[in-house]
N, C-alpha and C positions, 0 to 999 in steps of 0.2 A: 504493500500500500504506500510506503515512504519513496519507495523508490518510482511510484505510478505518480505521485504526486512531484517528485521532483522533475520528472518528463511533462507534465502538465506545465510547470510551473515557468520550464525553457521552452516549451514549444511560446507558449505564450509570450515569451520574451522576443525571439525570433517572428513575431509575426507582430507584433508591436514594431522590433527596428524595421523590418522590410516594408512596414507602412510608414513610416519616417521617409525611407529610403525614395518610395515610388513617390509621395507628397514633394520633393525634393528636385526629382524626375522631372514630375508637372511642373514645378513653380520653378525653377533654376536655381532655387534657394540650399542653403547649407541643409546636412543632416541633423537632427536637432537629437536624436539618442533619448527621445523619450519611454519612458516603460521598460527598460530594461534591469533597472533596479530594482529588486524586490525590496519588500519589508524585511524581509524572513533573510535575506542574502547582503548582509555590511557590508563583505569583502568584494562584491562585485563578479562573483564567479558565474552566476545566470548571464551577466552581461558579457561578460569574455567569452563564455561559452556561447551566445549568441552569436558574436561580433564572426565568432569562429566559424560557423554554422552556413553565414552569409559570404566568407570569404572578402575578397575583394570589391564585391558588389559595395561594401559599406561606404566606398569611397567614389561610386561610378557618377554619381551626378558632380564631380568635380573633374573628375579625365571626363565627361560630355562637356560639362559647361566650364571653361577653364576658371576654376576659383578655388584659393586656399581650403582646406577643412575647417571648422570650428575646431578649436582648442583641444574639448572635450573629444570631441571624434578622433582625432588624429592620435589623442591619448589612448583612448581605449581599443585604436587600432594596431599601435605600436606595441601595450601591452598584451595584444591578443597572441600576436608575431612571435615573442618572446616565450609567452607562456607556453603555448603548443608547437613546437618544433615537432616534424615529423620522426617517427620511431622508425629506427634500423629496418623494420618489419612492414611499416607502412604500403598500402595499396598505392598505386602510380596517381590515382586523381588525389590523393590525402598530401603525393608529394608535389604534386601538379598545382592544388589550392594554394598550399602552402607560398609556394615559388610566385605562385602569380600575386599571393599578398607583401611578401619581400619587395616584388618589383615596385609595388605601387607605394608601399611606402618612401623607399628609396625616391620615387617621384614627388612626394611630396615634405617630407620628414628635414626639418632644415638642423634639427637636432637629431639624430639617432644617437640611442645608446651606446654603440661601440658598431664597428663595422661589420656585415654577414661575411660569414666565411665561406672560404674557398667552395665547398661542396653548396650554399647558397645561391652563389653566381651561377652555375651553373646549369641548365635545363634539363630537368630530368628528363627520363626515357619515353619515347614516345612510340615507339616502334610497333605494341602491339596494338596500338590504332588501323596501321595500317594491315595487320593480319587478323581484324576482327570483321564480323560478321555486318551487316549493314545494321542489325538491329542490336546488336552491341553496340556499335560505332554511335548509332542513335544515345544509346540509353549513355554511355561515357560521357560527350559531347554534351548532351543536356544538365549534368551532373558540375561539369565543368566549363558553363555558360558564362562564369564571372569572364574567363580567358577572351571571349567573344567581343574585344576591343577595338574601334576603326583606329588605325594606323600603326599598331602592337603588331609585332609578328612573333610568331614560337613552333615549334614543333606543331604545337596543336591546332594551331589554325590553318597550320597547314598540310595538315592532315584533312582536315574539315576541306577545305578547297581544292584537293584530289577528288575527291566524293560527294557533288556537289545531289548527286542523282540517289545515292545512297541515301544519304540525310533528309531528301526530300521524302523518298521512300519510309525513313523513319518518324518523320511529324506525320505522314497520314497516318500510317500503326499508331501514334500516341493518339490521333484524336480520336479514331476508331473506339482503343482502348479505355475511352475517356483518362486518359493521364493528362492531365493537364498540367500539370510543373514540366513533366517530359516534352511538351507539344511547345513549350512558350519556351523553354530552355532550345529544341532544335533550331523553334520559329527565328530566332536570337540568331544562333549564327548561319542562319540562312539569310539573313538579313546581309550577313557581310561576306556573304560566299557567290560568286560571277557562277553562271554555268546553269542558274535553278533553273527548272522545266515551267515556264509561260502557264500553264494549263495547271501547275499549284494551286494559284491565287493564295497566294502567301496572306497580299494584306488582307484580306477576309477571311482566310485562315488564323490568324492572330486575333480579328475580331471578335471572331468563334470563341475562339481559346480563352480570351480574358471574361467573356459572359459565361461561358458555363464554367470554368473557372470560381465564379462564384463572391465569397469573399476571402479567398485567399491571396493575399498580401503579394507571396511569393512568386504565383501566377502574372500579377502586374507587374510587379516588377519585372521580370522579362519582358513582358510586351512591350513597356512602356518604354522602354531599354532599347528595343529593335525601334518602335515609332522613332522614338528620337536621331537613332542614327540613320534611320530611312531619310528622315526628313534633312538630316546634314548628307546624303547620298554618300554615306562614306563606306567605303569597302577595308579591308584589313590590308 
């Protein structure tokens, strides 16, 4: 029960910041990091663990609209960084998020704590993207949407822009499936991938996606994420 109630208590944290995030989207405005403090949590570990959750995204309405972070933001994204380093053992998107929040800090962070090491700079392994299945390739790729940046290049987006036919093929199986974080997570970087098939309809595919979506925070925020750089026409 302690432990059902602690998953309640970060999912809800998590979809508090991601509704900051996509408010931010809309407005051009800073992240404002409200709701992720609990009562119950002093030291702030709902809120790191959030920040961690969201990845990279926490900072995307500043790489769209070029603006400093507030204060608080850039704090509790620097500590997020620090706190969860990925384990010797970690899955490739756990080391993939990770790298993709190093960079962005690095972008913004006019303070860092000390410099990432060697094995930080570095791009983790990408490789079994390219020997995965289309609906692996889907399901990865959705997971690892924060990546999905106009003018960032990495392994993974291009990987994503070999397969531009596969990933299409994977946002119909998401909407199909009704997954909808999978369908706005591919819709994302189909947004910055040349090659999609005319006959998608991407952007009313996305439309789709954010209404039955529902009220899930996580779902707009991808969409919102593709609108915006639809509307900068910006490619990776």
């Amino acid at each position: 029960m302690e432990q059902s109630g602690t998953s309640a208590l970060l999912q809800d944290a998590v979809q508090d910041l991601a509704t900051d995030v996509v408010s931010a989207l809309r407005g051009g405005d800073h992240v404002r990091m409200s709701g992720t403090a609990a009562a119950d949590d002093p030291e702030g570990s709902f809120a790191l663990a959030a920040v961690r959750v969201l990845g990279a995204d926490l900072l995307l309405p500043h790489v769209l609209f070029p603006t400093p972070p507030a204060p608080e933001a850039l704090a509790a994204f620097r500590n997020t960084v620090e706190a969860f380093p990925p384990r010797a053992d970690a899955a490739p998107t756990v080391r993939w998020s990770h790298w993709a929040m190093r960079r962005t800090l690095v972008r913004f962070d006019t303070a860092p704590a000390g410099p990432p090491g060697p094995d930080e700079l570095t791009e983790p392994d990408a490789a079994w993207l390219d020997e995965a299945t289309w609906q692996v390739l889907t399901h990865q790729l959705a997971v690892l949407a924060p990546l999905a940046v106009p003018g960032d290049d990495c392994a993974v987006a291009r990987a994503a822009r070999r397969r531009p036919v596969d990933l299409a093929r994977g946002f119909v199986r998401a909407v199909r499936r009704r997954d909808w974080q999978q369908a706005a997570g591919a819709g994302r970087w189909l947004t910055l991938t040349e090659g999609v098939p005319d006959t998608l309809g991407l952007e009313a595919g996305l439309d789709f996606v954010e209404l039955m979506g529902g009220n899930d925070p996580r779902v707009a925020l991808q969409v919102q994420a593709a609108r915006v750089m639809r509307a900068a026409g910006a490619l990776v």
